[in-house]
Structures are given as structure tokens and as C-alpha cells.
matplotlib code that plots the C-alpha trace (Angstrom):
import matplotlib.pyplot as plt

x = [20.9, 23.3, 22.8, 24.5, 23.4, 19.2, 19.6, 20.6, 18.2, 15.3, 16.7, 16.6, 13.0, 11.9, 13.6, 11.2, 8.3, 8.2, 9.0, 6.5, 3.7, 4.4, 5.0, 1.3, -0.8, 0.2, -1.9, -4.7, -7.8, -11.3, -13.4, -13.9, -13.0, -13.8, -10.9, -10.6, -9.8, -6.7, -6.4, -6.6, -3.7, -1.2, -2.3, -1.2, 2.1, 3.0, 2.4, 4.8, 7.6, 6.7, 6.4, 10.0, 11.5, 12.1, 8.9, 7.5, 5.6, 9.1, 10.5, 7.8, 9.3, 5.9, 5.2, 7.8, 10.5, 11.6, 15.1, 15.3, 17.4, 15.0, 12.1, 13.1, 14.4, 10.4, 8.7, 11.0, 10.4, 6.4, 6.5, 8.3, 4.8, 2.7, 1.8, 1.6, 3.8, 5.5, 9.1, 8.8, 5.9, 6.9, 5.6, 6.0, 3.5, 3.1, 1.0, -0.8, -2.7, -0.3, -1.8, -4.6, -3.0, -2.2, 0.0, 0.1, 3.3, 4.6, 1.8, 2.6, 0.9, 2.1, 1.2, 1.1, -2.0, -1.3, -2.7, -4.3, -6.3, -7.4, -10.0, -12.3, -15.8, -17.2, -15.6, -14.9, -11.9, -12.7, -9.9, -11.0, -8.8, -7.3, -6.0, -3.9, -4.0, -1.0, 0.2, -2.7, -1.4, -2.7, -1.3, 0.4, -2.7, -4.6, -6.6, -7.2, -10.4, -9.7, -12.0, -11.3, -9.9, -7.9, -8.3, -5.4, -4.4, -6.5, -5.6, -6.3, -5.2, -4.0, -6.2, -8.5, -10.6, -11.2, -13.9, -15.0, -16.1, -15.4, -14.1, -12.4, -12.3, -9.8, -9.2, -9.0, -10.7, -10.8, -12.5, -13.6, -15.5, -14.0, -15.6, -14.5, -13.8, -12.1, -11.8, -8.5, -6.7, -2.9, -1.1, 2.6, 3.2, 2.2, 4.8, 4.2, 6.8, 6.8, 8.7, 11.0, 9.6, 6.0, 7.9, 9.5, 6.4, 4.3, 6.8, 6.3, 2.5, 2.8, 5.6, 3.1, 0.0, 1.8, 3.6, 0.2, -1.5, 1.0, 0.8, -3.2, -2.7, 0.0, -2.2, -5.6, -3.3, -2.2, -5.7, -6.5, -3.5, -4.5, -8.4, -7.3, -4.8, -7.8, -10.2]
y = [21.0, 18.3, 15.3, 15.7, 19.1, 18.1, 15.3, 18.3, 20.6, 17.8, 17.3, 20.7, 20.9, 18.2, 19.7, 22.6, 21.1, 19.9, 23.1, 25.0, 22.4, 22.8, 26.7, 27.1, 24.3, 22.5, 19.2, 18.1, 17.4, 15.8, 18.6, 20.5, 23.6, 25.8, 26.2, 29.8, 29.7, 30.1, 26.9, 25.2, 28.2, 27.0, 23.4, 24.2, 25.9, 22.9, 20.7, 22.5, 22.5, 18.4, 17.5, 19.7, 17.2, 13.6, 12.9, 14.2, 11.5, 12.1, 9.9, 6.8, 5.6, 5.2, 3.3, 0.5, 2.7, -0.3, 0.6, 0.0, 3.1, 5.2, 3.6, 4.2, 7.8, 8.4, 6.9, 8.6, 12.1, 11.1, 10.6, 14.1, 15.4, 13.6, 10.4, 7.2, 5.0, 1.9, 1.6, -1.8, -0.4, 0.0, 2.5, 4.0, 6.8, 10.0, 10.4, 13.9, 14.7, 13.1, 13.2, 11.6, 8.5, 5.3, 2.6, -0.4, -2.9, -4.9, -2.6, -2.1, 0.9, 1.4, 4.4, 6.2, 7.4, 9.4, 7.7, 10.9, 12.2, 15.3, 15.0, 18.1, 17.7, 20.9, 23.8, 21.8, 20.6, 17.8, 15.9, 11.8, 9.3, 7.0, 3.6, 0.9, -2.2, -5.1, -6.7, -5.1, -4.5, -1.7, -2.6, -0.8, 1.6, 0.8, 3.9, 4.2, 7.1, 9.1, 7.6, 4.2, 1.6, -1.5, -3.8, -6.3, -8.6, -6.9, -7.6, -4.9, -5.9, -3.6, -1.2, -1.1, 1.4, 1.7, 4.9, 6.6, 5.2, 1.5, -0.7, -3.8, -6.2, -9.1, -10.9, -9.9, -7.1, -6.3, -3.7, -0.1, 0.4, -2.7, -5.5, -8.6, -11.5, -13.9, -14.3, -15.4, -13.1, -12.2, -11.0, -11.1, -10.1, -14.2, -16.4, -19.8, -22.0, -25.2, -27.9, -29.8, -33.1, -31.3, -29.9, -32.9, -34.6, -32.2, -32.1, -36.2, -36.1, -33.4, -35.9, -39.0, -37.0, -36.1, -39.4, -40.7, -37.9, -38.9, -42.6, -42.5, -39.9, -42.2, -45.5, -43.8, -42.6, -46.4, -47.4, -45.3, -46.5, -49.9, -49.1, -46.8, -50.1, -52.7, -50.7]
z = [-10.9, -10.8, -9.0, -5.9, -5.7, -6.2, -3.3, -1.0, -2.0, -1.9, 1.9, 2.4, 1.2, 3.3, 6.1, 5.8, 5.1, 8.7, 10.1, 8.0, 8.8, 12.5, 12.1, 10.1, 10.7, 13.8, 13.7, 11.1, 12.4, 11.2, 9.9, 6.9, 5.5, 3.0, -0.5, 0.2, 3.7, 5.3, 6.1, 3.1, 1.8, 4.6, 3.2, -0.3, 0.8, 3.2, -0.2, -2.5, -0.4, -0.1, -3.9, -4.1, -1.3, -0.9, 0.3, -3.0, -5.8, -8.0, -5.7, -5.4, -9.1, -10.0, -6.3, -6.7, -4.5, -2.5, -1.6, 2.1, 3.5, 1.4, 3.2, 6.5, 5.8, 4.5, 7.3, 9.8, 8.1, 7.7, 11.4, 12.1, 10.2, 12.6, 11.3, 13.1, 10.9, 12.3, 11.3, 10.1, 7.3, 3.9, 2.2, -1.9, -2.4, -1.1, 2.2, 2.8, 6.1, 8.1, 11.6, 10.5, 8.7, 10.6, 9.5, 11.1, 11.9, 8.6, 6.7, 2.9, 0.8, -2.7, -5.4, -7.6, -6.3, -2.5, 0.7, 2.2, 4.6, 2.4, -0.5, -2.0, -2.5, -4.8, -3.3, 0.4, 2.1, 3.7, 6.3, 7.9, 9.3, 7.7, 9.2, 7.6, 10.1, 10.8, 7.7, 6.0, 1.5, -0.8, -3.9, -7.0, -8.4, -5.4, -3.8, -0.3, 0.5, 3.4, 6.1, 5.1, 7.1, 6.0, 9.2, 10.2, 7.3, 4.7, 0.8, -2.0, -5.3, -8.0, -9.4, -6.5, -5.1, -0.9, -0.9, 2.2, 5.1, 3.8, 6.5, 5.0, 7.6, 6.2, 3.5, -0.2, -2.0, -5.5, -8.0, -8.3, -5.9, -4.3, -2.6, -0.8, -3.1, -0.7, 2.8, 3.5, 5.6, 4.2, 7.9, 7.3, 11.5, 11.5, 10.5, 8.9, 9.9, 7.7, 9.2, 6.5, 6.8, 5.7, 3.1, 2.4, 1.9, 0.2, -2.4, -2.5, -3.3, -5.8, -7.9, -7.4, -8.9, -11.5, -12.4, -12.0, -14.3, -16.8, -16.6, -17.0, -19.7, -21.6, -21.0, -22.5, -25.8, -26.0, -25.9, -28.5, -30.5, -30.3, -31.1, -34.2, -35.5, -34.9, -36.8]

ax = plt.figure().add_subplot(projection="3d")
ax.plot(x, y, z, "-o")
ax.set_aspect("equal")
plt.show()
């Protein structure tokens, strides 16, 4: 289809995802369920009409989807299906399970890999909640296990993996499974306000130790100079 044309139909698609999830499923809820039930069959039909819509991982570009109209559009329609979203969240991946996924204020969750509520284990369906605190970051490749919870300021760097039931409670976690390598807490709802003159004068120090890192530098090369000639 041509371009103009796709947008609608991807609008269109999204449009009825929302009704159809309403229609069949209602609200998701902790439990699990078996893959042949009918549950898990409504599941999979709310899904394709998703992945054919806007809210779909073709249109994550790879998680770095950063466009601000696009963002809000996303979390508005994310919230139609039942999640709790703030508005002020940013978010590039594709989130499944929707009443069961909480975003926090200035939250950020990037893909490719889907924040969701919904994982199999052997032939189960199984649905936790998932909660992303204030200002809490799951970076680009970063995975998220339903059950998890990213507490207020929490830091997960690329690559990383949250599984169930881990509660990261601040600061920065790395690695697969990931674990807490600093403990620095990253909340971007806080504002640092720097006052000029702080600035002003951290700028200041960082000249001297250099100037002073070059002078000592230059005066042990003369020295050497001077030894080198004698000998």
C-alpha cells in the first residue's frame, strides 16, 4: 500500500485492537492459563491486529522511536488498552498485557525486546505485573521479566536482563541476569539546578589541574632533557 494509505490502515488496526481487547478479553489479570485455552486464542487474535497497527514493533525503529507526537499518540492508545502509563513516560517498544504494566512519571523503556506482562513457560501462559517506577531507564536491548519491578530512579543499561520477580531497588544494574553495580540512583522527576557561579567555578579548577598537569609534565621532560645532555 502506499504510504498514506498504510498510516490509515495501521490507525485503523489500532483502532480495533482496543475494541476487540475489550470485546474478548476485558481486563488481564495475574494467573495462568493453559496455550490451548480460550483465553490465550482471544490473546493471540488481540496481538495480530496490534503488530498490524501503530502500536506494532515495525514501528519502535528498532526502540529508538523518539519522535514526540508519535510518543504521546502510543501512550494515549496503550492507556485506551488498560495500562497505567503516565503521559510524561517515553516509551519505544511494544508493551503486551497492558493492564498489568505500570509506568511511572518521566519513566523511559526502550526495545526491541516487548515490555510485557505475558511469558510461556512449557505449554503455560503465565500473566504478573509489571511496574516501572519515577524516572526509572530500561535501556536499548534491555529486557524487563513480567513480575519485575524497576523501583523509582532505577538504571538498566543496554543489554540487560530484569527476570521474574527481581525488584531493583535504585541505582544501576547491568548483565544477564542483572545485578546491581552502582548505587547511584538516576531520577530525572529531581532536578539539579546548578547555580552559575558553581559552574563558573568548577569549570576554574578543572583549567588549574590541568595547567598544572601540564606544567609538572613539561618540567619532568626538561629534567630529563638536561640529565640525557649531562650524561
Amino acid at each position: 500500500l502506499p504510504a498514506p494509505h498504510l498510516r490509515i490502515a495501521k490507525i485503523v488496526n489500532g483502532f480495533f485492537a482496543i475494541i476487540l481487547k475489550w470485546t474478548l478479553i476485558g481486563r488481564y489479570r495475574e494467573g495462568t492459563h493453559s496455550i490451548y485455552s480460550t483465553f490465550y486464542l482471544k490473546h493471540w487474535l488481540v496481538e495480530q491486529f496490534v503488530n498490524k497497527s501503530f502500536l506494532g514493533r515495525s514501528n519502535t525503529a528498532g526502540g529508538w522511536n523518539l519522535s514526540i507526537g508519535a510518543n504521546f499518540m502510543r501512550v494515549l492508545s496503550m492507556r485506551m488498552l488498560g495500562a497505567k502509563i503516565s503521559l510524561s513516560a517515553t516509551i519505544t517498544t511494544q508493551v503486551s498485557g497492558w493492564d498489568l504494566v505500570e509506568i511511572g512519571d518521566m519513566a523511559s523503556v526502550h526495545g526491541p525486546h516487548h515490555l510485557t506482562a505475558v511469558t510461556y513457560v512449557k505449554k503455560e501462559m503465565i500473566l504478573r505485573r509489571q511496574r516501572i517506577g519515577r524516572g526509572a531507564t530500561g535501556n536499548h536491548g534491555s529486557g524487563v521479566a513480567p513480575g519485575a519491578v524497576l523501583k523509582d530512579g532505577t538504571f538498566v543499561e543496554c543489554l540487560s536482563s530484569i527476570p521474574m520477580g527481581m525488584v531493583c531497588d535504585g541505582g544501576r544494574w547491568s548483565g544477564v541476569p542483572a545485578r546491581r553495580i552502582g548505587d547511584e540512583a538516576f531520577d530525572r522527576t529531581r532536578p539539579r539546578h546548578i547555580s552559575k557561579s558553581d559552574s563558573a567555578r568548577s569549570m576554574r579548577a578543572d583549567a588549574c589541574e590541568d595547567i598544572e598537569s601540564a606544567d609538572s609534565s613539561f618540567a619532568s621532560e626538561r629534567d630529563n632533557n638536561i640529565a640525557c645532555a649531562d650524561q
